[in-house]
C-alpha positions as CSV (number, residue, x, y, z in Angstrom):
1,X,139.8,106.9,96.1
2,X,143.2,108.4,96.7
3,X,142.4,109.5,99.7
4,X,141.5,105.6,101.2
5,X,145.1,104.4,99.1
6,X,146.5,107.2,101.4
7,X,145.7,105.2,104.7
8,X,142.6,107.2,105.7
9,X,139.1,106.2,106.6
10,X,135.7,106.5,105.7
11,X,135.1,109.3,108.3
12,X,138.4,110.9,107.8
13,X,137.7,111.4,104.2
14,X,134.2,112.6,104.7
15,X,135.4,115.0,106.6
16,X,137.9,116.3,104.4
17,X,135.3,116.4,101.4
18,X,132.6,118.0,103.7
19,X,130.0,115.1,102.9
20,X,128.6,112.6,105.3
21,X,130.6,109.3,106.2
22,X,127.1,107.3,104.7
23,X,127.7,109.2,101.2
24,X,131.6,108.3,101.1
25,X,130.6,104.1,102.5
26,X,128.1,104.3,99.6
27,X,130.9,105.4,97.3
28,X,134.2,103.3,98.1
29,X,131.7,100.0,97.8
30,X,130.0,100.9,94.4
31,X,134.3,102.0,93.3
32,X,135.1,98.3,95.2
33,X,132.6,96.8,92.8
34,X,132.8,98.7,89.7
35,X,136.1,100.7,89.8
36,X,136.2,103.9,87.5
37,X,133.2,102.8,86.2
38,X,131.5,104.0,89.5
39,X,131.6,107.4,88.5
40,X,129.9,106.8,85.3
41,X,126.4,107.4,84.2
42,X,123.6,104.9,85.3
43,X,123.1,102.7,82.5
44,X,119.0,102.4,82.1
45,X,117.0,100.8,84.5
46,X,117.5,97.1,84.5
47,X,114.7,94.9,85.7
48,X,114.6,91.4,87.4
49,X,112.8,88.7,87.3
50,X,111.0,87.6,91.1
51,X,112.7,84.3,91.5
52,X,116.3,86.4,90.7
53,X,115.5,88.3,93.2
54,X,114.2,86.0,95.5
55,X,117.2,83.7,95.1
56,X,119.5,86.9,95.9
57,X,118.0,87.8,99.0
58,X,117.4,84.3,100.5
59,X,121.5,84.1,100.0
60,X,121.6,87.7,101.5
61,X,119.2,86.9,104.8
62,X,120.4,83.4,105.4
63,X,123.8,85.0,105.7
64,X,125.6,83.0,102.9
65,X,127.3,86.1,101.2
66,X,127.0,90.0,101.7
67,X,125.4,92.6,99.4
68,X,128.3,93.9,98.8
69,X,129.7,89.9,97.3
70,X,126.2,89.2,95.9
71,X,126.3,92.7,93.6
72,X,129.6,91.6,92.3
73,X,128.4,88.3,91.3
74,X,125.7,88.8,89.7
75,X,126.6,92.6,88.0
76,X,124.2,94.5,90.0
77,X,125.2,98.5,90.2
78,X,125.2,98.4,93.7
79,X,124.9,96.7,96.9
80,X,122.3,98.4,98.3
81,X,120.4,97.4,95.6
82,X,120.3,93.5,97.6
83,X,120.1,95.6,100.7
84,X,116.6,97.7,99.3
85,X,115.3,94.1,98.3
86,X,116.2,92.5,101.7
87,X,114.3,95.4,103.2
88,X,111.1,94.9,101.6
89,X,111.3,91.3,102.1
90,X,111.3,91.3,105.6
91,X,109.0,93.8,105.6
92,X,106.2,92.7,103.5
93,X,107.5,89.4,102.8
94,X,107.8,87.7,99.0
95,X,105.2,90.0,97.3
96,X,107.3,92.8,97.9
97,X,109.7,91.4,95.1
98,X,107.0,90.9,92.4
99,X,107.0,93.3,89.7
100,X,104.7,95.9,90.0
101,X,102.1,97.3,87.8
102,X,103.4,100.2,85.8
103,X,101.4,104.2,86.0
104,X,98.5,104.9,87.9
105,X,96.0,101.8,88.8
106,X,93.0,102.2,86.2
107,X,89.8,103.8,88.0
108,X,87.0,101.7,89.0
109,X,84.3,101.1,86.1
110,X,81.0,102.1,87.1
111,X,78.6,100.5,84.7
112,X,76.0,102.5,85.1
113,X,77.9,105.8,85.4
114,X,76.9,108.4,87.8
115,X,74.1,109.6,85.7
116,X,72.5,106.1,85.7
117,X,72.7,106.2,89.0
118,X,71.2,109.2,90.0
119,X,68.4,108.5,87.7
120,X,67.5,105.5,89.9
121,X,67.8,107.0,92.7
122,X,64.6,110.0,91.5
123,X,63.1,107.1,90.0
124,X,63.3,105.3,93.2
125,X,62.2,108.8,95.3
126,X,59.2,109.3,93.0
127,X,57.7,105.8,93.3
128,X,58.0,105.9,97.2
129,X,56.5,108.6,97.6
130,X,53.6,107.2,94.9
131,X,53.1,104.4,97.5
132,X,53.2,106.2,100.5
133,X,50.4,108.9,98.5
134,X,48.2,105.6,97.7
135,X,48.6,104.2,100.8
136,X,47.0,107.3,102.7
137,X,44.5,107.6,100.1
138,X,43.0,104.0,100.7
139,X,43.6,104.2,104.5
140,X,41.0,107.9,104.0
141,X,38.5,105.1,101.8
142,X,38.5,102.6,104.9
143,X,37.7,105.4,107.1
144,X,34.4,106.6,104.9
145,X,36.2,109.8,103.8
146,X,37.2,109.6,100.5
């Protein structure tokens, strides 16, 4: 941060630290929100409720206040948190700020299980071919040779 006290921009001071100019942006707005405390250690996950949200990014795409103003009102760790919401708003529109269902989605229950239904499927085989035995056998009675 001394470096943008010193006078010099975002691209200037990426390029003295060898980083991209994205990396130092990201940077000098989390310090502009949170100060020292920018360097830090996340502190856990926080989640939010789907109105919060909701209400954040209706401010943020109706153009009443920027990420940046929205993280520092409501404590958020960082603007591109409002940004990532906005995002998947406009891309899949309010159900992308719903919470989601936590681990993998639970397999499909077969009732029957695949043994039940290979069972039926023999059972099934067998009988047809019982009919289609019977069937040939009464169509040889009809003709006077059986």
């Amino acid at each position: 941060m001394a470096l943008f006290e010193a006078g010099h921009g975002r691209k200037a001071v990426a390029a003295r630290l060898g980083v991209s100019a994205t990396a130092v942006q990201r940077l000098r707005d989390r310090w502009t929100l949170r100060s020292a405390g920018a360097l830090m250690n996340k502190p856990d996950r926080r989640s939010f409720a789907f109105e919060f949200k909701l209400g954040v990014v209706a401010r943020y795409v109706g153009g009443e206040a920027t990420a940046l103003e929205l993280a520092r009102e409501h404590d958020l760790s960082s603007p591109k948190l409002v940004e990532s919401w906005a995002r998947a708003y406009r891309r899949d529109g309010e159900d992308a700020l719903r919470p989601k269902r936590k681990g993998r989605p639970a397999k499909p229950v077969d009732p029957g299980g695949p043994g039940e239904l290979e069972r039926l499927r023999a059972e099934n085989q067998l009988l047809s071919a019982k009919v289609a035995y019977l069937e040939k056998l009464r169509a040889l009675r009809d003709q006077g040779r059986g």
